[in-house]
C-alpha positions as CSV (number, residue, x, y, z in Angstrom):
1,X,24.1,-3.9,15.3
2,X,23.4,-6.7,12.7
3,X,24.5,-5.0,9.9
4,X,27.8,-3.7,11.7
5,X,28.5,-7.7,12.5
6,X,28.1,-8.7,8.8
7,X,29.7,-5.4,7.8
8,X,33.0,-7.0,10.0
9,X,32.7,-10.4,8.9
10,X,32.8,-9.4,5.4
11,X,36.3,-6.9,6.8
12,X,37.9,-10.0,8.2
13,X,36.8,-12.7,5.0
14,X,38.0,-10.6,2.5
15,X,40.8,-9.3,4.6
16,X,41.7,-13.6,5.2
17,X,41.5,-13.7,1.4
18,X,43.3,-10.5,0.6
19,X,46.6,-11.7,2.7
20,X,46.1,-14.6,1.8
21,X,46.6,-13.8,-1.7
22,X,49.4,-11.6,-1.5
23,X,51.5,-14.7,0.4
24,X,50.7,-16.3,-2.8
25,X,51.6,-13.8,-5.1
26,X,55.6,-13.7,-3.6
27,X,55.1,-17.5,-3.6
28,X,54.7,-17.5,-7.0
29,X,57.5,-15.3,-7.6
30,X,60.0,-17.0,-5.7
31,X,59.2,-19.7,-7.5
32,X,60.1,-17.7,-10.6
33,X,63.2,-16.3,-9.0
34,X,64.3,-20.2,-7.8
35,X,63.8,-21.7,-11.1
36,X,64.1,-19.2,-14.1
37,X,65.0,-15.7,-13.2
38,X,68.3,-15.5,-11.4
39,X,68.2,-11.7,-9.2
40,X,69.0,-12.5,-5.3
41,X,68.6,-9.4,-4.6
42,X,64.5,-9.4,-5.6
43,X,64.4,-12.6,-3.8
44,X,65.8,-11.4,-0.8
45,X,63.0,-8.0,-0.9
46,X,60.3,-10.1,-2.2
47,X,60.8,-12.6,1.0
48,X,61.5,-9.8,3.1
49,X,57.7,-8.2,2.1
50,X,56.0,-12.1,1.9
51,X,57.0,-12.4,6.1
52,X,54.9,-9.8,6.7
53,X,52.0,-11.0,4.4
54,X,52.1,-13.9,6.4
55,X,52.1,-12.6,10.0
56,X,48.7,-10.7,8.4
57,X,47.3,-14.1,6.8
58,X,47.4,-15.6,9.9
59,X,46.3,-13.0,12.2
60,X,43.2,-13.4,10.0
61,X,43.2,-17.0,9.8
62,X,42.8,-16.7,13.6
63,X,40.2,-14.2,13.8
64,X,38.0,-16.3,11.0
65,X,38.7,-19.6,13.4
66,X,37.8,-17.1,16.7
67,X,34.5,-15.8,14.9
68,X,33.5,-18.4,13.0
69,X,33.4,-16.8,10.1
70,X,33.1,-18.8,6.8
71,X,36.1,-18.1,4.5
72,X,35.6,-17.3,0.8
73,X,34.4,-20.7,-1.4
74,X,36.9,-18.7,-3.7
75,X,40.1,-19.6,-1.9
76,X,41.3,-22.2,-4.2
77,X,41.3,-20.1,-7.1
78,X,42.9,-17.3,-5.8
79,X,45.5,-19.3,-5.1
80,X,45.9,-20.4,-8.1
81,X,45.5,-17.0,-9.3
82,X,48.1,-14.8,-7.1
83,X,50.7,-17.8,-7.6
84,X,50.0,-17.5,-11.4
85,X,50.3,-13.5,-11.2
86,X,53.5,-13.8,-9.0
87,X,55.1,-16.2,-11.3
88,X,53.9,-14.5,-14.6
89,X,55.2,-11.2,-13.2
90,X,58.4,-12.2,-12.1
91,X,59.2,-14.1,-15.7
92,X,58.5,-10.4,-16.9
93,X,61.3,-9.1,-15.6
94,X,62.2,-7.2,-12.3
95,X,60.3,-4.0,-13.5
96,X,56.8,-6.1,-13.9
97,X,57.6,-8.0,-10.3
98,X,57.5,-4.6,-8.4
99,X,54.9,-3.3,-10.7
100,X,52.6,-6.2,-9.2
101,X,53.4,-5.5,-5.6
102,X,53.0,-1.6,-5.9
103,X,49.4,-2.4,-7.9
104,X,48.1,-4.7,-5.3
105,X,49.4,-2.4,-2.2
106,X,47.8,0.5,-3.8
107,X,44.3,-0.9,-4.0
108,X,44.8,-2.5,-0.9
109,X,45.9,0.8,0.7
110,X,42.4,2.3,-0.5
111,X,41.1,-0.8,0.7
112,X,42.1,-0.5,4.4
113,X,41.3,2.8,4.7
114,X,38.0,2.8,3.9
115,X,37.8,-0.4,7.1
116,X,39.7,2.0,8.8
117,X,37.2,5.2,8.3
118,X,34.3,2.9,9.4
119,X,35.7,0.4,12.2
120,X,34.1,1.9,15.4
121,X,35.9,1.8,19.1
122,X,33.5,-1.7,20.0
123,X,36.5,-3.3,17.2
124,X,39.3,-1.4,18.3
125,X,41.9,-3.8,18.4
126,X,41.0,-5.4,14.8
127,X,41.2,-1.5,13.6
128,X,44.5,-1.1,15.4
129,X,45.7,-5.0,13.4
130,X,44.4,-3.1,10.0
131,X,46.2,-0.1,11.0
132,X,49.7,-1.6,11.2
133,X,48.9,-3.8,8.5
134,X,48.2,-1.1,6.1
135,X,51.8,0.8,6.8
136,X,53.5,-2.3,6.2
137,X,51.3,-2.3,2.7
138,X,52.8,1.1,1.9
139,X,56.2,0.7,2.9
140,X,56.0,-2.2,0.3
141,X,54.4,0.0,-2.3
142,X,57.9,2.3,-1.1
143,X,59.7,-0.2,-2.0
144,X,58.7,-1.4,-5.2
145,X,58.5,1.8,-6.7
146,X,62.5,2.4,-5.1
147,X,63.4,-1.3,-6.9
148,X,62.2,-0.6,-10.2
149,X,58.3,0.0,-10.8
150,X,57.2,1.7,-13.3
151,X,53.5,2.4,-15.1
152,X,55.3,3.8,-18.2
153,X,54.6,2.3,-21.5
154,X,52.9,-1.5,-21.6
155,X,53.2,-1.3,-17.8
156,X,50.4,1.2,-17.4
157,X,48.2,-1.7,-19.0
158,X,49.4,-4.2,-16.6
159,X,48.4,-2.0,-13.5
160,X,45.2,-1.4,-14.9
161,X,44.9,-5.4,-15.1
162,X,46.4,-6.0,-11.8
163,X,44.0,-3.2,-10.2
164,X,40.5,-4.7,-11.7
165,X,41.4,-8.4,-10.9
166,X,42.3,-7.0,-7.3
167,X,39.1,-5.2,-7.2
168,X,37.6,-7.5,-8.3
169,X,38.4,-10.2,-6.1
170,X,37.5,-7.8,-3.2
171,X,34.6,-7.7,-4.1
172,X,33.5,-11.3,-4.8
173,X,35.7,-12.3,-1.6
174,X,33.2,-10.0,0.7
175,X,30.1,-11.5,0.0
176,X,30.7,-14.7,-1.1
């Protein structure tokens, strides 16, 4: 039973820091697309996508205040981080800005699944949450790929990159 309740406090920290991130990420590129890139019609999808990245962040947020859960110490930098790869992204062009969200939302995708496959009925309405929040992840990967993502050329490179930071923050966020 132990090792169940760790198994779903590490679901809902990395989850916190996941969503977390992502708000970050479309912060950082509407920054880019307020100051230097000029497309209101990615600004207008990317804040369509970031509303639902934060109804997930804070359906989190409340389930780490509810179970007292510690978030990850790593918060701060992946802050920094997804507003850094948001912004970077975005200053790319439009082609590099949906390459980042389709990236992200395909680990993710993998990522929720495997919650999914292993969330029992005793954390059914936190499986149901993960559910819904994992369409919305793929209709954003639909989207990004429909606006202009690509992994041909140097972008294959840059979704490799995007993918191994991703994992990797998975798996630090989890445990620590």
């Amino acid at each position: 039973m132990t090792n169940l309740k760790n198994k779903v406090e590490e679901f809902i920290r990395v989850d916190h820091a996941g969503e977390r991130g992502a708000v970050k990420i479309y912060e950082g590129q509407l920054l880019a697309l307020n100051t230097l890139v000029k497309d209101e019609n990615l600004k207008k999808t990317i804040e369509e996508m970031r509303v639902h990245e934060k109804e997930h962040c804070e359906f989190f947020e409340k389930e780490i205040k509810k179970r007292k859960i510690k978030p990850t110490k790593f918060l701060p930098l992946w802050d920094l981080l997804g507003v850094g790869l948001g912004f970077g992204s975005t200053i790319l062009g439009k082609k590099a800005a949906m390459l980042c969200t389709a990236s992200v939302e395909e680990v993710i995708d993998e990522h929720y699944q495997n919650q999914i496959n292993q969330l029992g009925y005793d954390e059914k309405n936190l499986k149901k949450k993960i559910i819904k929040f994992r369409q919305d992840e793929l209709d954003h990967k639909d989207i990004a790929y429909e606006k202009g993502a690509t992994k041909k050329g140097l972008y294959s490179i840059m979704d490799k990159i995007i993918k191994a930071g991703s994992k990797l923050a998975i798996n630090i966020s989890e445990k620590i």
